[in-house]
N, C-alpha and C positions, 0 to 999 in steps of 0.2 A: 614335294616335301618328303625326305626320306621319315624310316620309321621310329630311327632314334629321335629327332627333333621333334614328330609327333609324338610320341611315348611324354616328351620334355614339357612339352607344349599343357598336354593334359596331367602331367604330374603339379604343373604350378599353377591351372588353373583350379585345381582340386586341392590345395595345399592354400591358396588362396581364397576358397569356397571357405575350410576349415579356419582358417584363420577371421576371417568374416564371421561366420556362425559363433566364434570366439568371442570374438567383440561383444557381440548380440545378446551374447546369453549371460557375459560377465557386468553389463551395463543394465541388467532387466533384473540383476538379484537384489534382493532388499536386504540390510541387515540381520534383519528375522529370519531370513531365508537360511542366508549365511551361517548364524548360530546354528540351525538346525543342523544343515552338512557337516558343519567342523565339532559338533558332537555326534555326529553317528559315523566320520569317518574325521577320527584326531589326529591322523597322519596329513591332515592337510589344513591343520588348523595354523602352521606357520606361515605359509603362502599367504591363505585368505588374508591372516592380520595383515600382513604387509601390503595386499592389496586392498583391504581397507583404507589402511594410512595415507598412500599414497599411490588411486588407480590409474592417475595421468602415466605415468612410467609403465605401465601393462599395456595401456591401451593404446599410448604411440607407438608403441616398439609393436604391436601389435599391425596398426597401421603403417607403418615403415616397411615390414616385411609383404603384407598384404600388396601395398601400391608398388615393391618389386618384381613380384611374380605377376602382378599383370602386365605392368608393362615390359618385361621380359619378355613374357606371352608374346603379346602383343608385337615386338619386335622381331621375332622369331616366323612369325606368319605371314607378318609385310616381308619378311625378306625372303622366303618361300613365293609369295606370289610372286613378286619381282622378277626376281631369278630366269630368266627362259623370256618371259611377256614380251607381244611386243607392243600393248600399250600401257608406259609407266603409270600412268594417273588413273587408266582403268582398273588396277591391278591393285594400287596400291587402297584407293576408295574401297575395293571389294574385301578387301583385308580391314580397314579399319569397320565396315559396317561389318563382317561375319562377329569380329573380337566385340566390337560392340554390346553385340546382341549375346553371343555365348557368354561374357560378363556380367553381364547384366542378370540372366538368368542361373548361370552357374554358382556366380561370386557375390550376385549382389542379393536376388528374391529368394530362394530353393533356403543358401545356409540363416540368412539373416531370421527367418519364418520359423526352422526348426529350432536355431538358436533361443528364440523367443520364448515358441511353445512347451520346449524341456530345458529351458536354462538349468533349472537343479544338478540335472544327469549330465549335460553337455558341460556343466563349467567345472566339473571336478578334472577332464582332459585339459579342458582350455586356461584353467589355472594351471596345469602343471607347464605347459606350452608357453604363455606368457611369461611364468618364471625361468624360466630354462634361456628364453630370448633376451628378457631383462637382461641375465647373466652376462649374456653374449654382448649383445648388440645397446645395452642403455647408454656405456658412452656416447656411442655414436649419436644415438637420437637425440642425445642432449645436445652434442656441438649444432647438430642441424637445425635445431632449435634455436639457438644463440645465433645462428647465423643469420637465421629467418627474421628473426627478433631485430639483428642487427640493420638488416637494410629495411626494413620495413617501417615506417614513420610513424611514430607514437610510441608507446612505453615496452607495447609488448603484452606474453604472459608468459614468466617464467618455466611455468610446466607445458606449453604450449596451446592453443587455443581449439586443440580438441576434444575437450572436457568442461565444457563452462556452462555458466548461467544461461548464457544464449539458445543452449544445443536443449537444455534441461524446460526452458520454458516453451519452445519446438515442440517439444514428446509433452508436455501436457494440451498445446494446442490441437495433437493430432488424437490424443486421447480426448479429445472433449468434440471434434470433428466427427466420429468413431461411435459416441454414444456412452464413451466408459466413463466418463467424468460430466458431470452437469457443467451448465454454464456459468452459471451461480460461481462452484466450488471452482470452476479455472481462473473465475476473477479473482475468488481470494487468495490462490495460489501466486496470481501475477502481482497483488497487494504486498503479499507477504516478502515479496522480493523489492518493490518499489518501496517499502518504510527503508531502507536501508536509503535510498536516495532521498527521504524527501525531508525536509527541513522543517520544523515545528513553527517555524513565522507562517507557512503555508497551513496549518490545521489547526493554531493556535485562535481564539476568538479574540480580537481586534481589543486594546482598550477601550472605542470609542463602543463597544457594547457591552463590556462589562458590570455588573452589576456589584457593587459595594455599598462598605458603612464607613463613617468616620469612628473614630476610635473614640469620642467623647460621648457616642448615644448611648440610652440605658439599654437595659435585654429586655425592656417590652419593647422600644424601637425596631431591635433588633432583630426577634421573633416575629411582632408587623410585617417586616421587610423581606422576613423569609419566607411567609405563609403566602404573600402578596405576588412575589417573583418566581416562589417555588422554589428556589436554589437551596440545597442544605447546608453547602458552604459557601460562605462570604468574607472575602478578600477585607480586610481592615486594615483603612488608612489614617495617617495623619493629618497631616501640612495638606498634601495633594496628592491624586494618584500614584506618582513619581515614589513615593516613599510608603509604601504595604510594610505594617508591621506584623502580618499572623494575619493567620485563617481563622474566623467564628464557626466553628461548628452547632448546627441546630443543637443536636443530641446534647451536646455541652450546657448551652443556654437554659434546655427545656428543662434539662438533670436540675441545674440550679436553683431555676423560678419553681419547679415541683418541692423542692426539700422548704427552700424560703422565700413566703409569697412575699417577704417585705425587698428581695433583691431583685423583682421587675422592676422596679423602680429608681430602687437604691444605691445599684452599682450599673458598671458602666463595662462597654463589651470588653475594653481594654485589660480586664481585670481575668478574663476568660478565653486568653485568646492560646492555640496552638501553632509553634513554630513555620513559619514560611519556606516552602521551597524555591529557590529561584535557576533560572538554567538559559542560559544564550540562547536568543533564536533561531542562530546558525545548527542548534543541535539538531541531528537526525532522529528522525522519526523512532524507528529504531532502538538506537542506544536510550531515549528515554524511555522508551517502554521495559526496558529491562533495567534499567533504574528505580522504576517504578514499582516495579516487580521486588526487587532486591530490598528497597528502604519501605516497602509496605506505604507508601502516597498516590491519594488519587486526586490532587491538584497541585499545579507549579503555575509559580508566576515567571512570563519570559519577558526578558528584560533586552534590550538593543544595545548596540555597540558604545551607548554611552551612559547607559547605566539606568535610564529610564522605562520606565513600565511599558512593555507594547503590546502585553495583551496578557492573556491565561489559557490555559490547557489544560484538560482534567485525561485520563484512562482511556472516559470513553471516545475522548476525539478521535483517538489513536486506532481505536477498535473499529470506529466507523469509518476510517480509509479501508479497515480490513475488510468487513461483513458489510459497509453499505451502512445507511443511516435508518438510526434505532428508535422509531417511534416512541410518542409515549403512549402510556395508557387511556389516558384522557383525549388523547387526539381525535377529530372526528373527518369526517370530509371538508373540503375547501369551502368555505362564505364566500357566497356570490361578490362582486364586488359594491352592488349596492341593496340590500335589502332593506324595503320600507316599510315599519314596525306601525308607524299611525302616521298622519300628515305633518306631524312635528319632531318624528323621531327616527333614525334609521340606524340600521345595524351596516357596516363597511368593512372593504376589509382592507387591513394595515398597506396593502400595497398598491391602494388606488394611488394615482397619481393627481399630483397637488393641480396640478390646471383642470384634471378629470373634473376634482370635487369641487372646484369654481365654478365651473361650466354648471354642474347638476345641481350644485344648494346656490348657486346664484349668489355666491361671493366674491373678492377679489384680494390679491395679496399683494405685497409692495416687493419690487426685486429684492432687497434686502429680508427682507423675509422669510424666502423660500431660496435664498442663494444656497446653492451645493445641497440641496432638497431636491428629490423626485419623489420621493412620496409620502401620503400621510402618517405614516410610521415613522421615516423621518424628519417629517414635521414637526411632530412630537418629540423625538429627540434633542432635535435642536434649541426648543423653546423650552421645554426640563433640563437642562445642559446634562443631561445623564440618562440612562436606557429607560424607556418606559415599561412601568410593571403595569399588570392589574389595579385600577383607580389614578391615576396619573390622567392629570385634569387639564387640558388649557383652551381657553376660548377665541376665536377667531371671528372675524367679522360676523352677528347672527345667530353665530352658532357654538355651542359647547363641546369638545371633543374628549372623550371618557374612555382611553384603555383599558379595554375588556378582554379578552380569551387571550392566555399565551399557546405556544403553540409548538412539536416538536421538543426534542431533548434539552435544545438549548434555552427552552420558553421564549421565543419569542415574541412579540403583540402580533398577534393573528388578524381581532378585527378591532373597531373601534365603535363607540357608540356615537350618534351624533344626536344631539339636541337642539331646538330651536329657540334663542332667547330672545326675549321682550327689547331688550337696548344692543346692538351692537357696539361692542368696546375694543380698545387696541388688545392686540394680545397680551396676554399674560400668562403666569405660569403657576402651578402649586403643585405639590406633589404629597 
């Protein structure tokens, strides 16, 4: 290898170092950062904005020139060892493992490390360096872009696919690998990118658990129903679920019956009710939380593609894709699944399973009965035609079943009470 080509050789592998350590230290500034430099040096406050706006255009032309000079490099060496050899395939392997290896550490560990650790200092150069290239070389990157775009199957990404969501949630797994990021904080980070994907029919609580009023009870029902289920807002209907006319607010009800004790009785929730929100199920996760956000609501009713009620969503469903599920205060540790309170009474919990509790209280159920039932929660469900709260009563062969503790944010029946009665009767129901 003469000395000009090595002179050539290590000018682009160090121009390629540089442009690396570039990348590194302009992808590790944070905003904050940013303001700080473009007020303590205003002369480069018009770059920065611009690589703000728009850093995919910095950082391929970046990459564009970077992946020149190596393989230039690189070309240049193979064709020096070749030269003269007389075995081609020895020659040319020992050329690509030396480039390899001096890449690796010239171009790839050494700038990318110091990049990192002085980004502040290093990216006042490397913004000037990236703008200067833009200048040059942005069309270019952009056709090669379009081109790549073009043969390649799927949509594409118009600024090219060096700069995305993919590469960003990468650098938090390797910062939570690392020690810098808890586990915890990488999920909610990966959450906070997943509401964008995920559909409110997914986080929304089903109709078939919802807890409502019809819109003819009075506000002691009403108040009953809330203290009972715990919910502070209640969905109010008419005809049938299908048609929510307005949300019952506790505070509302309780303002009313405080001012006039003769309106626990006298009037009816319909008379107290505040506006409905309603929103497709198709909606993203997402876009409703910033709706929410925006119109000041913390429940919507989601409605399906034909106009029917198919469940509800409050704030905090939302929040708990983000943070994980939000205890309540009242919650305690899990109930065994059977505890036996005396010989005739026992304490259960909602999720025994319905064959479980024939086997153990020595009763029996008719198919029809327990069809599309697995467990005693949904036992109870089925025979109340609506979600059980707190006192929701129905008796089965023997025995008396008594929804007792809810449980969780969403209240659900935790356990059940079970009683022993004197005549075994067909089921029934009361609520």
């Amino acid at each position: 290898m003469s000395s000009s080509t090595l002179l050539l050789v290590v000018f682009l592998l160090l121009f390629a170092g540089l442009l690396a350590g570039s990348e590194s230290a302009l992808t590790s500034l944070s905003r904050l950062i940013i303001e700080e430099l473009v007020e303590a040096k205003p002369r480069y406050k018009k770059r920065f904005d611009k690589f703000v706006e728009n850093p995919a255009r910095y950082l391929n032309v970046l990459l564009l020139v970077r992946k020149s000079c190596e393989l230039t490099a690189t070309a240049l060496v193979a064709t020096a060892f070749i030269d003269g050899a007389d075995n081609y395939g020895l020659a040319l392997t020992q050329a690509i493992v030396l480039m390899v290896a001096i890449s690796y550490v010239i171009v790839g560990v050494g700038p990318r490390t110091l990049g990192k650790q002085h980004a502040p200092k290093w990216s006042k150069g490397a913004i000037t360096i990236a703008y200067f290239l833009s200048q040059v070389l942005g069309p270019l990157t952009n056709l090669l872009i379009r081109i790549g775009n073009a043969i390649t199957p799927g949509k594409g990404f118009k600024s090219g696919p060096f700069s995305t969501e993919a590469e960003f949630r990468d650098l938090v797994d390797q910062a939570s690998e690392s020690g810098f990021v808890e586990e915890s904080e990488r999920e909610m980070i990966h959450s906070v990118f997943d509401l964008g994907e995920t559909m409110v029919r997914e986080l929304m609580i089903p109709r078939t658990e919802m807890v409502w009023i019809e819109s003819g009870k009075n506000l002691r029902q009403a108040l009953s129903l809330a203290l009972r289920s715990g919910f502070t807002r209640i969905p109010v209907i008419s005809e049938n679920l299908d048609n929510v006319v307005g949300i019952a607010y506790v505070k509302d009800l309780a303002k009313r019956v405080h001012e006039n004790r003769d309106a626990e009785q006298g009037e009816n929730v319909e008379d107290h009710l505040r506006k409905a929100t309603f929103i497709p199920e198709t909606k993203t996760a997402a876009e409703l939380l910033k709706q929410m956000q925006r119109d000041q609501i913390h429940m919507a009713v989601v409605v399906d593609e034909y106009g029917g009620t198919a469940g509800l969503i409050t704030i905090e469903d939302i929040l708990e894709e983000i943070v994980g599920e939000i205890a309540d205060e009242y919650d305690d540790d899990e109930t065994d699944e059977i505890e036996w309170l005396t010989d005739s009474k026992a304490r259960i919990s909602a999720r025994l399973h319905v064959e479980d509790f024939a086997e153990k209280f020595e009763t029996q159920f008719t198919d029809e009965e327990i069809e599309d039932v697995d467990s005693i929660g949904g036992l109870l469900a089925k025979q109340l035609g609506r979600v059980p709260i707190p006192g929701s009563t129905i008796t089965v062969p023997g025995w008396k079943l008594t929804a007792e503790r809810p449980a969780g944010r969403r209240h659900r029946i935790a356990t059940v009470l079970v009683e022993k009665i004197a005549e075994a009767s067909q089921i029934s129901d009361q609520l």
